[in-house]
N, C-alpha and C positions, 0 to 999 in steps of 0.2 A: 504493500500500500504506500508508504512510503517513496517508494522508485517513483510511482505512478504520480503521488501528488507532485514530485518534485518535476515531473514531463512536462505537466499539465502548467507549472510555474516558467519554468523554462520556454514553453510557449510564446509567451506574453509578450517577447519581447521590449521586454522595460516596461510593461505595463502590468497591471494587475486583473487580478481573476476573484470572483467571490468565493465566500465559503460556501456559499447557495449553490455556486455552477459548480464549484468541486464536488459539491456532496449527489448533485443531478447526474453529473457525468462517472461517477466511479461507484454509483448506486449504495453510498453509504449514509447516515446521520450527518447534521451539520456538526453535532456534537463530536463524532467521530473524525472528522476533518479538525477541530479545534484542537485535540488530543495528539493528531500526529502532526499538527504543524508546530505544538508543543514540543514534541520529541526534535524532531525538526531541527529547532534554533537552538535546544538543549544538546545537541550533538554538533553545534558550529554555525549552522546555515544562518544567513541573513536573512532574515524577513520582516518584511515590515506591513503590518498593519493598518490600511488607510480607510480614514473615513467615506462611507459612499463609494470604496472603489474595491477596497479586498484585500486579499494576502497579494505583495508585490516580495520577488527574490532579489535580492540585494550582490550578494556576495557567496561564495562556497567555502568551507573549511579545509585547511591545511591539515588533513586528514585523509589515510587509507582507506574510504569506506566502500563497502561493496558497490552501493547505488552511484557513487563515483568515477570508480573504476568499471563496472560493466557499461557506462555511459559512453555510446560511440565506440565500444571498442571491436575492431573490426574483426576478431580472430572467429573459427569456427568452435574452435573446442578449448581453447585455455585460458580459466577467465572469467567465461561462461557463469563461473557459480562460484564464490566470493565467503571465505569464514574470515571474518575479522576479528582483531582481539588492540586492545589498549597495551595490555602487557602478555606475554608469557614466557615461560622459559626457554620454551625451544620449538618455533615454525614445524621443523622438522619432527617434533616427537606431536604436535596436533598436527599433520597431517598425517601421521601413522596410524595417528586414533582413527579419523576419519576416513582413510584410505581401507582399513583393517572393519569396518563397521560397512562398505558399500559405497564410499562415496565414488563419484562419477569420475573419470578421467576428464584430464582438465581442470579440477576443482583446484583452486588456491587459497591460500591461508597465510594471512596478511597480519601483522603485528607493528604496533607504532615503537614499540620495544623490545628486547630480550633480555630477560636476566640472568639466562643461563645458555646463549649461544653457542655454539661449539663448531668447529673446521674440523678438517682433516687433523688425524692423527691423535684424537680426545681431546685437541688445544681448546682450548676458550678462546671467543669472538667478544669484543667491545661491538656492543648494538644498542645505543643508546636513540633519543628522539632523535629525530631530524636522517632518517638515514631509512634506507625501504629494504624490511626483511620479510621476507615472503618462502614459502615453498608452495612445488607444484607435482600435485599426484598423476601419474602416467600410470597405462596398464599396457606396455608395448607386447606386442607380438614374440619379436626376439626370444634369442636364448640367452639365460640369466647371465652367462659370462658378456655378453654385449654391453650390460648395464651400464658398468664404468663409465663408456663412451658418452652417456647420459650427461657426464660434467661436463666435456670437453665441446657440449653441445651448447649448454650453459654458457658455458665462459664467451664462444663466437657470438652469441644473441648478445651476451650484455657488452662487450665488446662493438659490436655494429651500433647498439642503441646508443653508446657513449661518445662513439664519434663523431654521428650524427650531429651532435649537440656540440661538439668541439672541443672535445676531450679526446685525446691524442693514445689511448688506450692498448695498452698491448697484453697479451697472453705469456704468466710466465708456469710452464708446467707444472702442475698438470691443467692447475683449478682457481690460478689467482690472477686477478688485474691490477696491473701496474700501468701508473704515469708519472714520470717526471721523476722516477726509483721511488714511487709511494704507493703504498698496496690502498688499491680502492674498493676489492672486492675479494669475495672468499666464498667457495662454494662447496658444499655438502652433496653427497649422493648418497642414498641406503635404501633398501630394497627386499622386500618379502619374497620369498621365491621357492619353489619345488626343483628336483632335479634336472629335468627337462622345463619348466614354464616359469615367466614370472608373475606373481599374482598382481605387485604394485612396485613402482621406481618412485621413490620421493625426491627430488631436486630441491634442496635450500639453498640458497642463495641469498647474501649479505651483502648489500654496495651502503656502501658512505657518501651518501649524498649531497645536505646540508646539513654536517656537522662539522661546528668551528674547531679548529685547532689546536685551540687552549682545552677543547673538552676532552682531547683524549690525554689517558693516563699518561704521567711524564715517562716513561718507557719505549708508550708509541708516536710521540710527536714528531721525531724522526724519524718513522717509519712508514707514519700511516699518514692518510692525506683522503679529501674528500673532492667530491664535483664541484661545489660552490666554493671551494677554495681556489681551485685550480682553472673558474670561469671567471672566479670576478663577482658572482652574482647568484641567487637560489634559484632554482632547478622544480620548474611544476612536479614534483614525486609522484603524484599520478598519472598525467601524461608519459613519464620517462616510462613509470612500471611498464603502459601500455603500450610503449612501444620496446621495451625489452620481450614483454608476452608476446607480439606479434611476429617478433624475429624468431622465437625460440619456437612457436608452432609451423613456423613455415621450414626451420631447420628438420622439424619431427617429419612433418608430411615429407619430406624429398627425402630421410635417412629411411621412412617406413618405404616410398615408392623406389626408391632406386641403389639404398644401403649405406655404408659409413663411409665409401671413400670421398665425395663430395663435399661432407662435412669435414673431415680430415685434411683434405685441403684446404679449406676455408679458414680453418683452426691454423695449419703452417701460415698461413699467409699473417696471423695475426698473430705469430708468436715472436717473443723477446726473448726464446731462452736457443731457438733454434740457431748456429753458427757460432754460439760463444763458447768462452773457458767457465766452463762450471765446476763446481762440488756437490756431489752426490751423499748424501746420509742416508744409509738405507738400514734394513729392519738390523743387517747382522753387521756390515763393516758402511768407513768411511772412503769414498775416493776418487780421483780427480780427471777429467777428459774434457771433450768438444760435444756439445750435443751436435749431432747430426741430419736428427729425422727421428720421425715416431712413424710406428710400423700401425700394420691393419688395426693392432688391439688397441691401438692408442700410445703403447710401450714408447718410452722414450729411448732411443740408440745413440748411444753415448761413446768413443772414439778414445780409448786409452793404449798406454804404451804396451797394454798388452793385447788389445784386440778389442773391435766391438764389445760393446757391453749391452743387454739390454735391459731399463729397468721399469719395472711394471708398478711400483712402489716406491714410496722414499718423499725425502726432503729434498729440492734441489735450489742453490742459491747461487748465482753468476757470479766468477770469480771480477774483481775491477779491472781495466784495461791500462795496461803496463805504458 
């Protein structure tokens, strides 16, 4: 009801609508109309009440909300259906609920915070306000071992959507975005799955969008960096989401019709770790080469004095140029 009142306000184009014609056209009580335009302005929205004329929309809230985010957005399947949350610990562990209960492929789950984020490798994620944490439930066809691939799909979507906007964004293996040597992004993958099938792929994903610089802990000031830092200026967080979801459903439709290696390209073309001197930290030892290429599985091929390496796993950090 809600979505619908706000259609109906959006309409008007600067003008205003009654609580009469709202309650006529959506077949509900005027009383019932006063109650959600209540909720309404109680959640952000501008509205304003005019004598002899109606509810006029003023303005939108700087806020993740469904009816926001489903507004215009053009994708067929990711999107579609919107769980929003103020706070939670962790995108990724509500979307497992969700995904583990029936929800639809494509469903997203949107948080203005996290108190308990996490990346790769059981690290903790800084995901305070100002910054768009989301996962996204897939129920792909593949075989479980394809999943992985599922980040490296991620990272090219939020990667295109960033440049777009004029952020200079690169890919540094497997799963993180850097600009300007400042990680702006962090992605998760985890997945339910039987031998043969997978039941559900959850994709979380962490960008720092408009979060100032003084707010991350002093540990990450020199590490970490956001979009409005690095534009000048803040960043519609809805509009961006929406066009991060529309890259990432159009990477899914072409890896479902025609497989991984298109996206795999797409991912070299956007990477910052491919032709450099890296260090490799992996599960058992540490050690040092040229990235080269990542192969079909994603695997990173890495060029040491003793011979290709391939590594499916690990930390990897770019050594500086001499």
């Amino acid at each position: 009801m809600r979505s619908k009142i706000l259609e109906l306000l959006r309409l008007q184009q600067e003008g205003c609508i009654s609580g009469e014609e709202i309650a006529s056209r959506l077949g509900v009580s005027r009383t019932a109309v006063w109650k959600h335009i209540k909720e309404l302005k109680a959640a952000g929205y501008n509205i304003e009440s005019r004598a002899r004329s109606g509810y006029c929309l003023t303005g939108t809230p700087d806020r993740l909300l469904p009816e926001l985010i489903t507004h215009n957005l053009p994708t067929k399947l990711l999107g579609q259906y919107v769980i929003s949350f103020d706070e939670v610990r962790s995108t990724n562990d509500e979307a497992k609920k969700a995904a583990a209960a029936g929800a639809d492929e494509g469903t997203v789950v949107v948080s203005e915070m996290q108190s308990t984020g996490k990346g790769r490798l059981e690290r903790s994620f800084f995901c305070p306000r100002g910054g768009v944490w989301f996962s996204v439930i897939l129920r792909p066809p593949f075989l479980p071992q394809e999943a992985p691939k599922c980040t490296l799909l991620a990272a090219v979507a939020v990667a295109k959507a960033m440049q777009e906007l004029g952020v200079e964004a690169g890919i540094k293996w497997p799963n993180d975005i850097y600009c300007q040597g400042r990680k702006l992004t962090g992605i998760l993958t985890e997945m339910s799955a039987e031998m043969d099938r997978i039941n559900y792929v959850v994709i979380g994903t962490g960008i720092n969008v408009n979060i100032p610089l003084q707010s991350f802990p002093e540990d990450l000031q020199d590490k970490a960096g956001s979009m409005s830092q690095l534009l000048g200026h803040e960043v519609d967080r809805v509009a961006f989401l929406q066009r991060v979801l529309q890259h990432m459903e159009a990477l899914y439709i072409d890896v479902l019709k025609n497989g991984f290696a298109g996206l795999l390209d797409q991912w070299r073309q956007h990477s910052i770790t491919l032709g450099q001197e890296i260090n490799v930290l992996g599960l058992q030892e540490t050690f040092a080469g040229v990235a080269k290429d990542i192969d079909a599985d994603g695997a990173l091929l890495v060029e040491t004095p003793g011979g290709l390496r391939r590594v499916l796993a690990g930390d990897v950090s770019i050594r500086p140029r001499k």
